[in-house]
N, C-alpha and C positions, 0 to 999 in steps of 0.2 A: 367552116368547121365541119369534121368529120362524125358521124352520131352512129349508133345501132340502136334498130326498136327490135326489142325482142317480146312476143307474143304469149306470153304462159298460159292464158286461157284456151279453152275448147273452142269457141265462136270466133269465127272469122272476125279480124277490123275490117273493114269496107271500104273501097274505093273511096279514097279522098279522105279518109279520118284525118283531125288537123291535127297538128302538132306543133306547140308555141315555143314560142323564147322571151322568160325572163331575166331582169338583169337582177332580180333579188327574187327569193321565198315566196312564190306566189300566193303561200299559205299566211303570209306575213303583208299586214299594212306597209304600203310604200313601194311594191314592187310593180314594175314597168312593163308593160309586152313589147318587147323591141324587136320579135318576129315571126310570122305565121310561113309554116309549107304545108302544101297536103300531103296520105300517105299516096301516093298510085298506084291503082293498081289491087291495093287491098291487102291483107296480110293472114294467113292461113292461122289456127293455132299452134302453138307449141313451136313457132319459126320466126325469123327474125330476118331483120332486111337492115343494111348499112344506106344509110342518104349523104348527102354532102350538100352544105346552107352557107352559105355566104348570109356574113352579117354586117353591118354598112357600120364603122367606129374604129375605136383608137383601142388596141390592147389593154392600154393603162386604163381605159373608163370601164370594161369589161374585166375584172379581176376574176368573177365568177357569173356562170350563165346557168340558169333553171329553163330544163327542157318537161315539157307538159306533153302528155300526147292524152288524144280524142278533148281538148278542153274545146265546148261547145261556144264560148261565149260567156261563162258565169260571171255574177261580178264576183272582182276580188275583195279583199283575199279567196282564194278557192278554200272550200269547207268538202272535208271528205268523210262528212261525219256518217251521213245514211248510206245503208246498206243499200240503196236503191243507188246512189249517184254512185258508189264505191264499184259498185258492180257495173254502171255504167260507164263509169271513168277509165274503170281495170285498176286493178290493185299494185299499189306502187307504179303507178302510170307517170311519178313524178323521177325524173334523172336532172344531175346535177354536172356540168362540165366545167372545172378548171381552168382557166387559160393560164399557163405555165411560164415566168416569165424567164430566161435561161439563167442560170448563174455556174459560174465557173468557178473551179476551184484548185488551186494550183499550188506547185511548193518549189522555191527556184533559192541558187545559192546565190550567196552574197556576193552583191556584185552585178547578176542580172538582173531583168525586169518584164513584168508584164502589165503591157497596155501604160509601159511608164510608170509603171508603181515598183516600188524597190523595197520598201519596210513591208513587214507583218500587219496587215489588217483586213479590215470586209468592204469593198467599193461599191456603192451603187452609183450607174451613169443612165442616164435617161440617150436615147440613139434614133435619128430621123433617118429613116430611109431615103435616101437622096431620090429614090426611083419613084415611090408614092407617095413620098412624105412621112406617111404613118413614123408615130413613137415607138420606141421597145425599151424595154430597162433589162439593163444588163448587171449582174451581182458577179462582183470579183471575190472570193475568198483566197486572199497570196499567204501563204508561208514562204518566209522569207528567213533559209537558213544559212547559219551563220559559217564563215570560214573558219574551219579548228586551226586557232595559232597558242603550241604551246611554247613556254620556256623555261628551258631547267640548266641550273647549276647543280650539278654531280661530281662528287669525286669517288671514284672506284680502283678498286687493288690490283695491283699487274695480276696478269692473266684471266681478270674478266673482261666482259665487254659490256657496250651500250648502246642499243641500236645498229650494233654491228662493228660499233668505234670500238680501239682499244688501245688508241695515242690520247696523250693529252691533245687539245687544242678547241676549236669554235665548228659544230656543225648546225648545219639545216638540210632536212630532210622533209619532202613532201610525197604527200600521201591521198587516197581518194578516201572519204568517210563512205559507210554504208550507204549514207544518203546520197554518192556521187558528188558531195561537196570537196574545195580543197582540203585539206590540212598540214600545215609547217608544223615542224616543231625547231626550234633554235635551241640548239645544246652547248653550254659550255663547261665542257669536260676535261678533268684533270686525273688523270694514272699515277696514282703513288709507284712510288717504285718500290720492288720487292725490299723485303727485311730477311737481310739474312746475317747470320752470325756464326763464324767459323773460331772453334774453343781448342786447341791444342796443351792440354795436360796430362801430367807424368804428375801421381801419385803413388805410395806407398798402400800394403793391402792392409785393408782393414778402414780407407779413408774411401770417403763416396765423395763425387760429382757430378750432382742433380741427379740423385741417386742411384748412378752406376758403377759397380766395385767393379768392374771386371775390364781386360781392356778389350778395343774395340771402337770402331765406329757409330756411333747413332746421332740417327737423325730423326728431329722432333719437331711435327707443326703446331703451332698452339696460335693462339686468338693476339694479336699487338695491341699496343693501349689504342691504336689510329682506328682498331676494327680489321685490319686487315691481317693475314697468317704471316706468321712471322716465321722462319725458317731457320732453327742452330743444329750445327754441324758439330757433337763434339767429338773431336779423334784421341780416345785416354787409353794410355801407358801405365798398366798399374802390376808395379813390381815388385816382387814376392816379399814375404819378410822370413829372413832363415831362421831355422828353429833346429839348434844342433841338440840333442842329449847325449848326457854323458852320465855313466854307472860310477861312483867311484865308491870304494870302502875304504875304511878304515877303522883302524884301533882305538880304544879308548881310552883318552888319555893325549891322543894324536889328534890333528886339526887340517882344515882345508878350507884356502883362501878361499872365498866364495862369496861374491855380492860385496867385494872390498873389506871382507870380515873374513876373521879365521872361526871357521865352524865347528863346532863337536859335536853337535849333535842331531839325530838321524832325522832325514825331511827331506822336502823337494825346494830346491833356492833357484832364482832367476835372475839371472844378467841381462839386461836390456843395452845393448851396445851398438852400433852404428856398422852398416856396410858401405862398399864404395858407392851404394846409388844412394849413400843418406837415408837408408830405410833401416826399421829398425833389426836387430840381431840376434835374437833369446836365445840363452846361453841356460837348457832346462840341466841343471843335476842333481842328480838323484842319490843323494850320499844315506849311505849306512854305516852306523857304528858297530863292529861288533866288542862286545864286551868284552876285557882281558879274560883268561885263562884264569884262577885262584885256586893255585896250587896250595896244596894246606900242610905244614911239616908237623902242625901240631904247638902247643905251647913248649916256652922254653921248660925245661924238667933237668932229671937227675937220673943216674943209671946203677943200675946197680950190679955192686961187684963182682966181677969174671963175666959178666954178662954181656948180652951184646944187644941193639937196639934196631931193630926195623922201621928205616923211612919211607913213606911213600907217600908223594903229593899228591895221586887222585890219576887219571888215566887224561896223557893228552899224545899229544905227536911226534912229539922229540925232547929231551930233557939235558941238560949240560948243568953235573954237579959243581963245586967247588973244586974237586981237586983233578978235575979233568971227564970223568967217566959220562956216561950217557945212557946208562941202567935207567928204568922206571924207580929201582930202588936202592937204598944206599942201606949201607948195614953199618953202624956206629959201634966201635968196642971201646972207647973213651971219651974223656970230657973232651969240648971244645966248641966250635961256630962250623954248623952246614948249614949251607944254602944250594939249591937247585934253580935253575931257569928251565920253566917249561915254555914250548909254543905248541897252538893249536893250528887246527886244518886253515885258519884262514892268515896264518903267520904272524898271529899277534901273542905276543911272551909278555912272560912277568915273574914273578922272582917272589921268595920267598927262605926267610931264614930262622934258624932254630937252634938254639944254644942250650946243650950239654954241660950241668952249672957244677956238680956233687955228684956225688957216690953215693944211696940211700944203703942205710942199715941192711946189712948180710943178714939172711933166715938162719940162725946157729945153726951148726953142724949135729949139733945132738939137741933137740928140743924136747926129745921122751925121757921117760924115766929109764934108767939100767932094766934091764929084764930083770923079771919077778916071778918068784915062786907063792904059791898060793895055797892053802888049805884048798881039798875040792869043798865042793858047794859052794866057795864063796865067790865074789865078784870083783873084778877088777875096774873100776873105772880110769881111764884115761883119757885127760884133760886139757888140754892144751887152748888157752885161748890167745886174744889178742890178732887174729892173722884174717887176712879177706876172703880166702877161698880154703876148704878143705876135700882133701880125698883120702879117706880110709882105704885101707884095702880088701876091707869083708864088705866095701862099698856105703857105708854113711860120708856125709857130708857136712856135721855138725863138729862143733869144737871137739865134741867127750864120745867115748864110745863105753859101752860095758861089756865086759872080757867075762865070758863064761865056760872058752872053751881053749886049752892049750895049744899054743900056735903062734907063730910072725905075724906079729900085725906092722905095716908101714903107714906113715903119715904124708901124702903131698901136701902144702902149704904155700901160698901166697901170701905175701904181706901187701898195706897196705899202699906198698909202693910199688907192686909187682916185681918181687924178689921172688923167687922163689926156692925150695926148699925140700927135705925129704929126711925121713930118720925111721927107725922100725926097732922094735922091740919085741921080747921071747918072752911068751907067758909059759910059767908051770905049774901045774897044780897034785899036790901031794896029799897021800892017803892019812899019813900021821902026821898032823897038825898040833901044834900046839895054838890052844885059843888065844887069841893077841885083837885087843880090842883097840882101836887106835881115833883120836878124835879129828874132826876136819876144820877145825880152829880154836885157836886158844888167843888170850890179852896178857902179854910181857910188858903188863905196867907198874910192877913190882908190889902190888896189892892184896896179895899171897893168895890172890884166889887167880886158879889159870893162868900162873904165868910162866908157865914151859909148855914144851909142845913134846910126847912122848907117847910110846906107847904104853898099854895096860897089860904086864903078863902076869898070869897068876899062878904059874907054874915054874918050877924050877925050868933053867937050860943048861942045857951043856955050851952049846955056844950061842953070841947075838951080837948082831953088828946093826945098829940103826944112822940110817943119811939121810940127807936133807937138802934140796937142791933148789935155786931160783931160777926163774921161769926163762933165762937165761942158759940154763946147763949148769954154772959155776956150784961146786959142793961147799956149800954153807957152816955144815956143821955134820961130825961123826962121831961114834961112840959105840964102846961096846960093854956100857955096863949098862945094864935093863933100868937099873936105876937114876940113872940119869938122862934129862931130856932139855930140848934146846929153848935158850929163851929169848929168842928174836935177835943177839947180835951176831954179825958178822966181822971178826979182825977189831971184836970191842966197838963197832956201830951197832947201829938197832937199823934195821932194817924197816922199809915199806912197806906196807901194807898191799900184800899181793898172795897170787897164786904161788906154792911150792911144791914140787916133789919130794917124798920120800920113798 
């Protein structure tokens, strides 16, 4: 065996220091001296010198060797208790050498072997040296790894791969692991074949398929129930649906087939009907009614005599009477039946008629009194009732006027059937008067109080003529004796109770 003494002291070791060999802790009962060398030569401080000592034994009985240096002889155990031998001895003057015995340690794949061993484990073999005999133990540590063999059944979707496969069928494929071991793998592999689906429809608008209204091609990958992409092709035809409108008018009164109904009245209707592609056809119209024309003639009435009568129905665009004309207006001089047809701007007519039935009461030709002379100062009232409208000519408008100044006065008059009428009267008024007090009604009911109607003179005359007139004109009664005054009949009737003139 091979050793190094190394010197850490100041003081030389000296020629021939000994240096032992135990085969145990010399410190320790039971240990052996199995060999002495000297140093030669001597050894300086602080230096160190390598020796080489053969030692007479078997490896195996030397596991460990206690080398001692300057031990003098002591018994053992050696005791390095005092500072005297410690310093004698040199400090940690004790070394300890190993004998190593080899072990191997190896990792082989399945399959090979070392020294004949093939599995996973730790060998020990004891080995004679054929040359000196001598023992040695040899320590095998094998890892023994294993061949990767895998095996899969896969089924994958056209257009992947696996391992580089991308047919169905049976592979093996081998490979080196990290470790430089084999490894198989045995695959049995199946390719679905693509999914695909080709859809050719022709719909009408407004219908989806897989929700596309328009037409066109598309195509759509989505996920198959298998896991694999499944591939449809749809090519759709979608054809229009017509939508015609139509404006139409009409009169009222008038109709338009429309939805298998005759219509009147104004709104939007829809026909839903079929084209040659089976799609459908809306038939939008848009109908308005315009309302007849009402022409108006008026109620049927009566006219009065010599007179003439103005019709007019109202303003429209063209008018076609009864008896041919086409005036806005028709002028009636007698009884009978007119009718007019008008039409308006959008050509819808209507008609309307009006019958001329009687001749109302004539305004009498004389409805005043005869002209009158008057005392001055005094007043004439004149009277006239019974009539719808009046026109004076000193301008009132009331039935009566009062007369206080000599002059024409004229009456216009309307009745009230719209007759109308006109009469005028000469007032005069004179300086020599005889007083004539005259009453404005009397009772001819033979009750001897008030029953004539006369006037009061209290004066002789030379002449006098008193009359009496119904609210008519007609002279009732006349007289020229002052004495005598009228007592309500007429022709031996008694007359109504009414307005008179005298």
């Amino acid at each position: 065996m091979n050793f190094c003494v190394w010197n850490t002291g100041y003081d030389s070791l000296p020629h021939g220091t000994p240096i032992s060999f135990f085969n145990g802790d010399p410190r320790l009962p039971g240990a052996v001296r199995i060999g002495l060398v000297t140093l030669s030569g001597g050894l300086a401080g602080n230096c160190q010198r390598c020796v080489a000592y053969n030692i007479t034994g078997r490896f195996i009985d030397y596991p460990r060797i206690y080398i001692v240096v300057n031990n003098d002889g002591a018994v053992l155990p050696l005791n390095f208790t005092t500072p005297f031998i410690i310093e004698k001895n040199y400090n940690n003057n004790i070394g300890i050498a190993t004998i190593s015995f080899p072990t191997i340690t190896r990792t082989i794949c399945y399959g090979d072997n070392v020294f004949g061993y093939t599995t996973s484990g730790v060998y020990v073999d004891t080995l004679t040296n054929p040359g000196n005999g001598c023992l040695s133990i040899r320590t095998l540590r094998l890892t023994v790894r294993p061949n990767y063999v895998r095996y899969d059944t896969l089924t994958i979707c056209a257009g992947q791969s696996y391992m580089g496969h991308n047919a169905t069928g049976n592979y093996v494929d081998r490979f080196r692991t990290s470790e430089g071991c084999d490894s198989s793998f045995y695959t049995n592999l199946t390719v679905r074949p693509p999914l695909v689906a080709r859809i050719d429809s022709t719909v009408c608008e407004g219908a989806a398929v897989y929700g596309h209204q328009t037409t066109g091609t598309f195509v759509e990958v989505f996920p198959g129930s298998t896991g694999c992409d499944s591939t449809r092709t749809l090519r759709l035809v979608v054809n229009p649906v017509r939508r015609t409108t139509l404006n139409k008018e009409i009169c009222e009164g008038d109709s338009l087939f429309v939805q298998g109904q005759w219509k009147r009245i104004s709104g939007t209707y829809y026909d839903t009907l079929r084209t040659y592609l089976n799609c459908d056809s809306i038939l939008i119209t848009n109908l308005l009614v315009h309302p007849k024309p009402k022409p108006d003639l008026g109620i049927n009435r009566g006219i009065c005599p010599g007179d003439s009568l103005l019709l007019n129905p109202g303003t429209f665009d063209s008018y076609l009477w009864n008896d041919g004309s086409t005036s806005p207006e028709f002028i009636v001089h007698g009884l009978g039946t007119y009718s007019v047809t008008v039409q308006d701007a959008f050509n819808c007519t209507n008609r309307d008629t009006v019958k001329i039935l009687n001749y109302y009461p004539a305004v009498p030709q004389i409805f005043l009194p005869p002209d009158s002379s008057l005392c001055a100062n005094n007043i004439v009232e004149l009277r006239v009732p019974g009539y719808k409208t009046y026109a004076w000519s000193n301008g009132g408008t009331q039935s009566s006027i009062q007369v206080t100044q000599a002059g024409v006065y004229t009456l216009r008059v309307i009745s009230n059937y719209g007759c109308k009428g006109a009469d005028s009267i000469r007032v005069f008024f004179f300086d020599n008067c005889v007083p004539i007090q005259v009453p404005n009604a009397f009772t001819p009911n033979r009750d001897g109080k008030n029953d004539v109607f006369m006037p009061l003179v209290t004066m002789p005359l030379k002449e006098y003529r008193f009359l009496v007139y119904n609210r008519s004109g007609t002279k009732v009664f006349e007289t020229r004796d002052r004495f005598k005054g009228w007592d309500g009949r007429f022709k031996g009737m008694e007359q109504s109770v009414d307005n008179y003139v005298y």
